[in-house]
ChimeraX commands (.cxc) that place a marker at each C-alpha (Angstrom):
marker #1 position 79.49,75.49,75.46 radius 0.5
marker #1 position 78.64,79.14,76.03 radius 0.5
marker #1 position 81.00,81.75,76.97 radius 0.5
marker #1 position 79.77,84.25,79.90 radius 0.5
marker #1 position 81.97,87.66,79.78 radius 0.5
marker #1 position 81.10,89.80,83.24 radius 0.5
marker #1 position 82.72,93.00,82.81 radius 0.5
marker #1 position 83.64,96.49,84.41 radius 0.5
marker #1 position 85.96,98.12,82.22 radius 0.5
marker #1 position 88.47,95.47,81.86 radius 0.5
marker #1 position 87.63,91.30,82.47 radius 0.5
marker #1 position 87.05,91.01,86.14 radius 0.5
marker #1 position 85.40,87.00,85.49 radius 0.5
marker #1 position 84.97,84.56,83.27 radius 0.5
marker #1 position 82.42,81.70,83.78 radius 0.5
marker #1 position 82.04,78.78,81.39 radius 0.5
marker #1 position 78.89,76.80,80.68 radius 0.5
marker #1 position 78.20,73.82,79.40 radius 0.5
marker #1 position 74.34,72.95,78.51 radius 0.5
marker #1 position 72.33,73.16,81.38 radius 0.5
marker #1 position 74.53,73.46,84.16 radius 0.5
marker #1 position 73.32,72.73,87.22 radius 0.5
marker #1 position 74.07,69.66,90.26 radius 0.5
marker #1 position 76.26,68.17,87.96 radius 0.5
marker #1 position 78.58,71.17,87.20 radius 0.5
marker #1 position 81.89,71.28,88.76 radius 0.5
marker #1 position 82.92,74.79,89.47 radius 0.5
marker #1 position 86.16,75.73,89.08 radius 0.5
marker #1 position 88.16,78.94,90.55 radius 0.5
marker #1 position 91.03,79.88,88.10 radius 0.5
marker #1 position 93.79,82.53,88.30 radius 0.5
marker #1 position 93.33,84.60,85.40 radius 0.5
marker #1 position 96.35,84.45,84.00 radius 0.5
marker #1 position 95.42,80.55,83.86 radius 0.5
marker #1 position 92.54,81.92,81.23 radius 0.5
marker #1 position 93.13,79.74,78.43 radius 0.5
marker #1 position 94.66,76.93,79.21 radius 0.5
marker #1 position 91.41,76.97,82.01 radius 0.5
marker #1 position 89.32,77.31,79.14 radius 0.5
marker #1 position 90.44,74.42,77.00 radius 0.5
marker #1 position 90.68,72.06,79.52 radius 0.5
marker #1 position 87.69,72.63,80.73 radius 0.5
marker #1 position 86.17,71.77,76.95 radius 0.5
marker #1 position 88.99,68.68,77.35 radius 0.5
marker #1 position 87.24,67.37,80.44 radius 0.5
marker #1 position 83.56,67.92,79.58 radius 0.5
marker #1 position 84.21,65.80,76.37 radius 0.5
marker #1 position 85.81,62.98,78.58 radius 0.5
marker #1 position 83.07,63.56,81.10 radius 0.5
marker #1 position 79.72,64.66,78.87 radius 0.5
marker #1 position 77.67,64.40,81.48 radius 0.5
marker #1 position 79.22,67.14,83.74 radius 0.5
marker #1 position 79.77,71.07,82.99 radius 0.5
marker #1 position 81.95,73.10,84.43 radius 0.5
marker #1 position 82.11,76.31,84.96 radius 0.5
marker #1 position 84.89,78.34,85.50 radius 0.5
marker #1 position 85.14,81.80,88.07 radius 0.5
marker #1 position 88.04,83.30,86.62 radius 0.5
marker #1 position 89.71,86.59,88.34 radius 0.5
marker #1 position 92.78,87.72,90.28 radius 0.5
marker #1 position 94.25,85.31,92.90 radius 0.5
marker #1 position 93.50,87.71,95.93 radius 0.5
marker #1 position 90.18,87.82,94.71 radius 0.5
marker #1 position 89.42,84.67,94.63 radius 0.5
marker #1 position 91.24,83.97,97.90 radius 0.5
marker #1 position 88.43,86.70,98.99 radius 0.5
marker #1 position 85.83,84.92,98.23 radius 0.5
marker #1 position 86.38,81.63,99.32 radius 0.5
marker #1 position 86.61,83.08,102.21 radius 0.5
marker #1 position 83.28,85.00,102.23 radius 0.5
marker #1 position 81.61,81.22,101.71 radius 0.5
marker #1 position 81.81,80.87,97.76 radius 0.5
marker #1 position 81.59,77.36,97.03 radius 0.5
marker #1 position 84.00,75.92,94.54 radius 0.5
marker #1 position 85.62,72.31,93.83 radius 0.5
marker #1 position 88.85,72.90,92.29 radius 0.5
marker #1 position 91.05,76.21,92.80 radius 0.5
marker #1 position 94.33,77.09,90.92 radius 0.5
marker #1 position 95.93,80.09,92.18 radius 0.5
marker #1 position 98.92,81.62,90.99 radius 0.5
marker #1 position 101.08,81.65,93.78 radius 0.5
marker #1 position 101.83,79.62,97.05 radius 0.5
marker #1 position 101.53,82.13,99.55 radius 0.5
marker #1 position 97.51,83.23,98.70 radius 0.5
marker #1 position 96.66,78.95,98.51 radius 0.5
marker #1 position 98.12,78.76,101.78 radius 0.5
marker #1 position 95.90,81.45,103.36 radius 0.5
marker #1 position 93.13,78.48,101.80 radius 0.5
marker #1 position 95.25,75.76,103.48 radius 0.5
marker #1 position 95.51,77.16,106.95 radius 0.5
marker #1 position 91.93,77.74,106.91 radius 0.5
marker #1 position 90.84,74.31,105.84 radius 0.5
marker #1 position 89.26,75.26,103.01 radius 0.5
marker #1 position 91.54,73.28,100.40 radius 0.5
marker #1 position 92.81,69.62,100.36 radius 0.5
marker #1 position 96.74,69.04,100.04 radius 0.5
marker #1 position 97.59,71.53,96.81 radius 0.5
marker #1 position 99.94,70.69,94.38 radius 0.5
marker #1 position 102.30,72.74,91.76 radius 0.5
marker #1 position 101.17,72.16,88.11 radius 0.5
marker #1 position 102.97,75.15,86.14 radius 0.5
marker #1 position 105.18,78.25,86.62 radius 0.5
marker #1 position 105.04,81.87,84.97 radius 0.5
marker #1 position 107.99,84.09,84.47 radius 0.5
marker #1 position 107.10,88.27,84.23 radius 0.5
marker #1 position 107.68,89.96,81.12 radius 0.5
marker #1 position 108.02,93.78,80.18 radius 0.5
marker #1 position 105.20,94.20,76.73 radius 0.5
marker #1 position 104.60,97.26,74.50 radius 0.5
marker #1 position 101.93,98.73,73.53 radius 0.5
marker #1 position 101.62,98.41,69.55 radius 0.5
marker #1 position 102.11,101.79,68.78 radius 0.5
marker #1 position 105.60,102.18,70.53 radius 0.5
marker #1 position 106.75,98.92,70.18 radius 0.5
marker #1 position 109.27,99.93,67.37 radius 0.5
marker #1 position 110.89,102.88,69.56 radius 0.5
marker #1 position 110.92,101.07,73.07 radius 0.5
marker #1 position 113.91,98.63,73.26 radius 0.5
marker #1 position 115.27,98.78,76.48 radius 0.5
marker #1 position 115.38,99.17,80.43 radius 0.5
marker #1 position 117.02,102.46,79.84 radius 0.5
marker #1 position 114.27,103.52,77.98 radius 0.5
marker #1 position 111.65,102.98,80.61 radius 0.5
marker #1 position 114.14,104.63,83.15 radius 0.5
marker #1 position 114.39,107.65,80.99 radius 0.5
marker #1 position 111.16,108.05,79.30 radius 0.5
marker #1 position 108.28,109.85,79.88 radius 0.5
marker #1 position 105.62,106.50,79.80 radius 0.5
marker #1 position 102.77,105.27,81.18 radius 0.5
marker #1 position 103.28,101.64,82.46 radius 0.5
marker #1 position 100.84,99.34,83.63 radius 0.5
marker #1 position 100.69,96.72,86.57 radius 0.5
marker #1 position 98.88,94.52,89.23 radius 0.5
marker #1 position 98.14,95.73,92.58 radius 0.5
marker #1 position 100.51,94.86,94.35 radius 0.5
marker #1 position 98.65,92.42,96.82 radius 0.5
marker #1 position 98.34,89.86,93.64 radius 0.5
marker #1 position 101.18,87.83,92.82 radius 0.5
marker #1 position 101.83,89.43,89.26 radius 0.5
marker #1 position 101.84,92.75,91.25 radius 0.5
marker #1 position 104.29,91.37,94.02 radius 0.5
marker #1 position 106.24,90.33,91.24 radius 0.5
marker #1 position 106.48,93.83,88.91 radius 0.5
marker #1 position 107.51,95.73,92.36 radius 0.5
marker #1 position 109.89,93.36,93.08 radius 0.5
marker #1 position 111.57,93.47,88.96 radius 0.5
marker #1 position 111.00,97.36,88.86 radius 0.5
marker #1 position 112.99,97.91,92.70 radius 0.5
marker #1 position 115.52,95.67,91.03 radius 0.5
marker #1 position 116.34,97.72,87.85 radius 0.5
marker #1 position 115.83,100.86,89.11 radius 0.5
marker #1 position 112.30,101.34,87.65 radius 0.5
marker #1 position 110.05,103.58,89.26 radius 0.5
marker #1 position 106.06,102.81,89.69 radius 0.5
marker #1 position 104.76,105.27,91.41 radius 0.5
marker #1 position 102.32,106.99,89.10 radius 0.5
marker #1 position 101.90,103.06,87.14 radius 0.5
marker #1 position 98.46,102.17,87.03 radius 0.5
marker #1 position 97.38,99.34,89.20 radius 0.5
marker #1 position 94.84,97.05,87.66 radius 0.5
marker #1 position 93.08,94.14,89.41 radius 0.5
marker #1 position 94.46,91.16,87.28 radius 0.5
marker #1 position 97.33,90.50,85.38 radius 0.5
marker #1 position 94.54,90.23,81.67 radius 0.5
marker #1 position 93.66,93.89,82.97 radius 0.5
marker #1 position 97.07,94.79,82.00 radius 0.5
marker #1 position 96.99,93.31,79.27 radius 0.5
marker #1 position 94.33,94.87,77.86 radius 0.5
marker #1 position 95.09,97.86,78.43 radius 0.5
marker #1 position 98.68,97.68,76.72 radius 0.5
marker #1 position 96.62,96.09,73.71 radius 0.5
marker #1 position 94.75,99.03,73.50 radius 0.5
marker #1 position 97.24,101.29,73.64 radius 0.5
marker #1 position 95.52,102.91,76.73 radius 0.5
marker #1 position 99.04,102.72,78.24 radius 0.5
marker #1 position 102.62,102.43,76.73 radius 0.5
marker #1 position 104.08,99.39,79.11 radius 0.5
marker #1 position 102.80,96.65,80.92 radius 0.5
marker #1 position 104.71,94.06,83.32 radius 0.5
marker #1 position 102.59,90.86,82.49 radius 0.5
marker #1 position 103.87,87.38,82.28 radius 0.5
marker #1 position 105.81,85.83,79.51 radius 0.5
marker #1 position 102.27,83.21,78.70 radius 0.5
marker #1 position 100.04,86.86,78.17 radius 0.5
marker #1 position 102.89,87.63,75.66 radius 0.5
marker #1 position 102.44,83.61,74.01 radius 0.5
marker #1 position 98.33,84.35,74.14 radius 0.5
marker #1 position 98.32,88.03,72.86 radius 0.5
marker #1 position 97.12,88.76,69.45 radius 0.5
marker #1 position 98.34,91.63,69.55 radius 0.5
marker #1 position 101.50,93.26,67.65 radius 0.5
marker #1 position 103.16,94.08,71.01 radius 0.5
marker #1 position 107.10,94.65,72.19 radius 0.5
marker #1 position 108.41,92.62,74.41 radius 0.5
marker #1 position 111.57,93.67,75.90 radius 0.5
marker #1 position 113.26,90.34,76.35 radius 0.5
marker #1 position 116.29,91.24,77.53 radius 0.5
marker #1 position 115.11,93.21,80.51 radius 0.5
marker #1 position 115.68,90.58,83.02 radius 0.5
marker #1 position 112.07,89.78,84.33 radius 0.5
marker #1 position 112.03,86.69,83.11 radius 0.5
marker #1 position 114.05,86.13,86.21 radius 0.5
marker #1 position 111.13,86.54,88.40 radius 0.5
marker #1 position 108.56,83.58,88.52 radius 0.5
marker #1 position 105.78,82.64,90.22 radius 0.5
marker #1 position 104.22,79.15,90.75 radius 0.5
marker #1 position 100.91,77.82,90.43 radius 0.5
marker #1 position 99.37,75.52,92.85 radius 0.5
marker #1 position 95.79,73.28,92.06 radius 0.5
marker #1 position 93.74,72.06,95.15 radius 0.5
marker #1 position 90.34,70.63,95.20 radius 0.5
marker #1 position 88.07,71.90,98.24 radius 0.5
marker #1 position 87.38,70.11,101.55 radius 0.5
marker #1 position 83.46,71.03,101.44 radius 0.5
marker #1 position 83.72,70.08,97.74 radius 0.5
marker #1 position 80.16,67.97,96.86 radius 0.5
marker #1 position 82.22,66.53,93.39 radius 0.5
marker #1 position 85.37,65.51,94.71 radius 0.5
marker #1 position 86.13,62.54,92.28 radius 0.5
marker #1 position 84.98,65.31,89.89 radius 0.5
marker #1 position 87.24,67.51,91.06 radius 0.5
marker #1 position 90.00,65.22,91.65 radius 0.5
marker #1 position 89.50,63.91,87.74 radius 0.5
marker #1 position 89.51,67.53,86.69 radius 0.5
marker #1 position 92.83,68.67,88.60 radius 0.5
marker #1 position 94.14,65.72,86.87 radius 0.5
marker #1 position 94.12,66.63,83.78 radius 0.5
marker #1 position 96.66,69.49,84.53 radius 0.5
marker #1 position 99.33,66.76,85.21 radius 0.5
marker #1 position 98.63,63.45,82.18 radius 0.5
marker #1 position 99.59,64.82,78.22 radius 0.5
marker #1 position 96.99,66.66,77.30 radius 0.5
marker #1 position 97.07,69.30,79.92 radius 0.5
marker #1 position 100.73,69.32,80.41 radius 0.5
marker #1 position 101.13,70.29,76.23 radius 0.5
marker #1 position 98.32,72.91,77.06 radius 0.5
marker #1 position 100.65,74.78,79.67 radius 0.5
marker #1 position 103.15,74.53,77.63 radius 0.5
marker #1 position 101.89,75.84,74.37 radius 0.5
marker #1 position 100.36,78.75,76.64 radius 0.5
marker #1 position 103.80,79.77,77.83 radius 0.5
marker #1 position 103.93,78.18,81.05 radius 0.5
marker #1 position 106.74,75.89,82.45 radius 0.5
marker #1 position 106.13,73.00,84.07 radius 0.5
marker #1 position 107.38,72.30,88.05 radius 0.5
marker link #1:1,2 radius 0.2
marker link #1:2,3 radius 0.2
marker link #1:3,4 radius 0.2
marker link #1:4,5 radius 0.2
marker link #1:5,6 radius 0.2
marker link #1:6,7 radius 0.2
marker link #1:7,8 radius 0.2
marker link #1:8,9 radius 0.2
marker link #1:9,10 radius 0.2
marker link #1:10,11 radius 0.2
marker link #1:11,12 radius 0.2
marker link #1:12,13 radius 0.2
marker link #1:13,14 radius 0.2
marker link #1:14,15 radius 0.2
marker link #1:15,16 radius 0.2
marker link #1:16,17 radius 0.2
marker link #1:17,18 radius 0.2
marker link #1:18,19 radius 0.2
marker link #1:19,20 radius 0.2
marker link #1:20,21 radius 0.2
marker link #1:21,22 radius 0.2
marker link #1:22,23 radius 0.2
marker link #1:23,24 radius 0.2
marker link #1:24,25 radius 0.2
marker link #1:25,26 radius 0.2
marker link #1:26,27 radius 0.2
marker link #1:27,28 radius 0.2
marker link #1:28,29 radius 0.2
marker link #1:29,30 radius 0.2
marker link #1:30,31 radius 0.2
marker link #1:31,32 radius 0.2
marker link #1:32,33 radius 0.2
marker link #1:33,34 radius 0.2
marker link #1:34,35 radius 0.2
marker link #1:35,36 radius 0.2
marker link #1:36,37 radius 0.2
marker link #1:37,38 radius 0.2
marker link #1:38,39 radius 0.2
marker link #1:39,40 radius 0.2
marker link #1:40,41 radius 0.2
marker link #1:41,42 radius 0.2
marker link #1:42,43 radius 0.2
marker link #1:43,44 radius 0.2
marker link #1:44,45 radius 0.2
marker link #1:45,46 radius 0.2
marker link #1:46,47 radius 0.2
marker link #1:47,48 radius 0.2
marker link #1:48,49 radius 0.2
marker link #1:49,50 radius 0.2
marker link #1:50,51 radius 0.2
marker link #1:51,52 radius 0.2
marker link #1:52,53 radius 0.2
marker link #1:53,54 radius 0.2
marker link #1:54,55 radius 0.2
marker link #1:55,56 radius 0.2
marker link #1:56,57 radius 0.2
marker link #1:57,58 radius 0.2
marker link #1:58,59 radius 0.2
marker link #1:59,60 radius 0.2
marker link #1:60,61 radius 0.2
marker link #1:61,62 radius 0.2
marker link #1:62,63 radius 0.2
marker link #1:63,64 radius 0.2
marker link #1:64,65 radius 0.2
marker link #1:65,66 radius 0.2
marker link #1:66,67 radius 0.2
marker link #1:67,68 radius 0.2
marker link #1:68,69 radius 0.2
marker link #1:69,70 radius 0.2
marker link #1:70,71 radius 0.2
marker link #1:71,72 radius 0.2
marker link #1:72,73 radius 0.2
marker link #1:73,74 radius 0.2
marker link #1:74,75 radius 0.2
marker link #1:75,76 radius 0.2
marker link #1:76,77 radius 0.2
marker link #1:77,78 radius 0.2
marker link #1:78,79 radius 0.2
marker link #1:79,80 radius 0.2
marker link #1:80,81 radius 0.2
marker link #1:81,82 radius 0.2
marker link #1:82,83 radius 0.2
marker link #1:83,84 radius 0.2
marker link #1:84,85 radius 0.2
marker link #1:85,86 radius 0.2
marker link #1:86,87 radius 0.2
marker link #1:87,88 radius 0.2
marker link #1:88,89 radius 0.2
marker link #1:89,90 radius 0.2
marker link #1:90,91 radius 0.2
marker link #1:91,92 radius 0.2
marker link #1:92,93 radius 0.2
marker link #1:93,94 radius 0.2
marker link #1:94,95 radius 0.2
marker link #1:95,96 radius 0.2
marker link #1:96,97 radius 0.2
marker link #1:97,98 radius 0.2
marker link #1:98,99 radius 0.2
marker link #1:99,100 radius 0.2
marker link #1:100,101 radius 0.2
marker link #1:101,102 radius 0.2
marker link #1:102,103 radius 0.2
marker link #1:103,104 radius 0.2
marker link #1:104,105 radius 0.2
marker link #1:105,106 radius 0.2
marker link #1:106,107 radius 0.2
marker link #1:107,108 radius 0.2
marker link #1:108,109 radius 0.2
marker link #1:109,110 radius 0.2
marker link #1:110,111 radius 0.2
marker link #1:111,112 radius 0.2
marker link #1:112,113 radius 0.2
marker link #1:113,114 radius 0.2
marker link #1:114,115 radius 0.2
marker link #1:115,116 radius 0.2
marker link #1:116,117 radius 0.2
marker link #1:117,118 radius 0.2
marker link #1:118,119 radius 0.2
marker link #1:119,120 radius 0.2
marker link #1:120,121 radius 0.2
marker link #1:121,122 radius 0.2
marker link #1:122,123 radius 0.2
marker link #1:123,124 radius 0.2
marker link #1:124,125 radius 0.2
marker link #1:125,126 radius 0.2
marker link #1:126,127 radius 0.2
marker link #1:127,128 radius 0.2
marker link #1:128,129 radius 0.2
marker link #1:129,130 radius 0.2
marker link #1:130,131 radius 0.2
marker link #1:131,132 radius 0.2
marker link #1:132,133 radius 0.2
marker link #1:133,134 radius 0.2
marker link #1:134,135 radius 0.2
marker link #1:135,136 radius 0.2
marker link #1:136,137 radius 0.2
marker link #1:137,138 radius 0.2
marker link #1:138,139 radius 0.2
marker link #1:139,140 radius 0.2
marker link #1:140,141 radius 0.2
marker link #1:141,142 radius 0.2
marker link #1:142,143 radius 0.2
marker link #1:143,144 radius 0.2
marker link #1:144,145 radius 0.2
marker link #1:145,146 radius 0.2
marker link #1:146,147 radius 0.2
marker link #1:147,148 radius 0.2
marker link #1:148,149 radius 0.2
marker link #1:149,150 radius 0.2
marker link #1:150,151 radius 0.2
marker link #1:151,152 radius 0.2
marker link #1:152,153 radius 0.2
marker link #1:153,154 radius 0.2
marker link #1:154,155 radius 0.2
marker link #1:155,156 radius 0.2
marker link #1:156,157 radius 0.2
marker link #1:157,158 radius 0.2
marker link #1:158,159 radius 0.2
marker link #1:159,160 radius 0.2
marker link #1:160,161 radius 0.2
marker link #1:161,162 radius 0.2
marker link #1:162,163 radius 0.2
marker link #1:163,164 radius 0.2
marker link #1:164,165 radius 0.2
marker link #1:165,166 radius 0.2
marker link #1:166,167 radius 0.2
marker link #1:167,168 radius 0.2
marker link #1:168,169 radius 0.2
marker link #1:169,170 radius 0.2
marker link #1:170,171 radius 0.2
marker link #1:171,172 radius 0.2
marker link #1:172,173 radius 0.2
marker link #1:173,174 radius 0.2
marker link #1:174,175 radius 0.2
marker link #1:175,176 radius 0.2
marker link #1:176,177 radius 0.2
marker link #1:177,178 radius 0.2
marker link #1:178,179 radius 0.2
marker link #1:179,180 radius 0.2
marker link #1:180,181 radius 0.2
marker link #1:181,182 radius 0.2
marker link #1:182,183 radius 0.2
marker link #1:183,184 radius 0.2
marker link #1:184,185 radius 0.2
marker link #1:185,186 radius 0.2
marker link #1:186,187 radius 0.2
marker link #1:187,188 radius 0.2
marker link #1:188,189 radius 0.2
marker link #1:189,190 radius 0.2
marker link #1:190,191 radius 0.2
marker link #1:191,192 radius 0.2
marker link #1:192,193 radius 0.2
marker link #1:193,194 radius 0.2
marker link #1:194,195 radius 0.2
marker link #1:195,196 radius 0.2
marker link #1:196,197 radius 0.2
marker link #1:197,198 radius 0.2
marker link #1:198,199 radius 0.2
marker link #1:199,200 radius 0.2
marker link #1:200,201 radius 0.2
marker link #1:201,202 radius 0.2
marker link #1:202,203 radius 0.2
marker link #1:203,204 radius 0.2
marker link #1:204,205 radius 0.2
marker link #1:205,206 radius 0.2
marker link #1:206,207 radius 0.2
marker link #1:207,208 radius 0.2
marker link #1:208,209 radius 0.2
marker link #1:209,210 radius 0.2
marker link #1:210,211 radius 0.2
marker link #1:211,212 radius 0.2
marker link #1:212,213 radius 0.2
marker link #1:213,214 radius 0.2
marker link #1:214,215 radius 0.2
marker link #1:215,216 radius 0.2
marker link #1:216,217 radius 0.2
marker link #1:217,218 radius 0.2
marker link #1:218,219 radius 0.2
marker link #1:219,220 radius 0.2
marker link #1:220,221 radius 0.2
marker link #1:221,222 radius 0.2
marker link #1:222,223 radius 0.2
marker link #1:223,224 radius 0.2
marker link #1:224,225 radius 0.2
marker link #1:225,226 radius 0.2
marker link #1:226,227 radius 0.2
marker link #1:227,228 radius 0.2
marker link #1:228,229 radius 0.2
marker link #1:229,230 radius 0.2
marker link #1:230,231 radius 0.2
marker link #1:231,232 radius 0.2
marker link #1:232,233 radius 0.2
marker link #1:233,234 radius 0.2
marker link #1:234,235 radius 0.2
marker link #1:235,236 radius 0.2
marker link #1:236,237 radius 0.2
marker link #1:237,238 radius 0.2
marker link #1:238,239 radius 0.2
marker link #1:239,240 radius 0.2
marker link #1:240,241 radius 0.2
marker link #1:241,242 radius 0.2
marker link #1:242,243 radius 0.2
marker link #1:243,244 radius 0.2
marker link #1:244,245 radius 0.2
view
């Protein structure tokens, strides 16, 4: 399987091959906070189902809501919140979606501060530059919603495109806080804070899976979506950080 990286500055998409995709490969458009668990199912199903590939669009919900609705053609989409798949829905674009997972925020720090950041009161009070989605996406609807509730203020936080974009750049140390979700804390390699106690955990999103109405693979697709719901896929979440519905 080959790995495809198309980049800006941070990961914008992600597209997975298998070897020689082509009429048989089922495309798949993925959240991308959904990366890995996306990413090993995907290797799951194509050794269940060697004759098909699939390859995977990954980027920010909104964007992907985008474009769908410019034409892209896709079989299965998982998006991570109800409100952008039903935008899909009302336009007939998506058969009857269903929840798979959920995601809870989480406040991360950057490696180099992660020792000397330890609170709310500290992101109140210091002088630091904190990271978060645009606030169309669904991480980004979230970490305005969190910050109005503590009495954080975003104004001059950078807005990235995805919720991995934030991630990144907290990795990096290219800023000293991100608002990310508690499975980008599970997947990071990274020797990052996490302020635990900050309450966003109380904020949570959910993540619905539909397979397209135009879709040419539907049993495809329909064998693919579930194997976000037998064992295999539902340990995956898990061990990623997700809950399940």
């Amino acid at each position: 399987m080959r790995l495809l990286l198309v980049t800006a500055t941070v990961l914008t998409s992600v597209v997975l091959n298998g070897c020689g995709s082509g009429s048989h490969a089922l495309r798949v458009f993925v959240a991308s906070s959904l990366t890995e668990v996306a990413q090993h199912l995907a290797e799951e199903y194509e050794t269940r189902y060697p004759n098909t590939d699939v390859e995977l669009n990954i980027a920010g919900s909104g964007a992907l809501v985008m474009q769908m609705q410019e034409g892209a053609e896709a079989d299965v989409v998982i998006l991570a919140s109800n409100s952008h798949m039903d935008q899909l829905r009302e336009l007939g674009l998506v058969l009857g979606p269903k929840g798979i997972a959920q995601n809870s925020l989480a406040v991360i720090v950057s490696p180099q501060l992660a020792e000397s950041i330890n609170s709310v009161d500290d992101l109140r009070h210091r002088d630091l530059q904190i990271a978060v989605c645009v606030k169309s996406s669904p991480c980004g609807a979230l970490a305005f919603a969190y910050a109005s509730s503590v009495g954080l203020n975003l104004a001059s936080a950078t807005r990235e495109s995805n919720v991995k974009a934030v991630l990144a750049k907290v990795e990096r140390d290219e800023v000293d806080v991100g608002i990310v979700y508690m499975s980008d804390v599970r997947s990071s390699r990274a020797q990052l804070g996490h302020l635990e106690t900050a309450g966003a955990d109380q904020y949570s999103t959910s993540y619905p899976l539909a397979v397209t109405a135009d879709s040419k693979n539907k049993r495809k697709a329909q064998d693919f979506a579930a194997l976000f719901t037998d064992e295999v896929g539902q340990s995956t979440l898990t061990r990623f950080g997700f809950q399940l519905p």
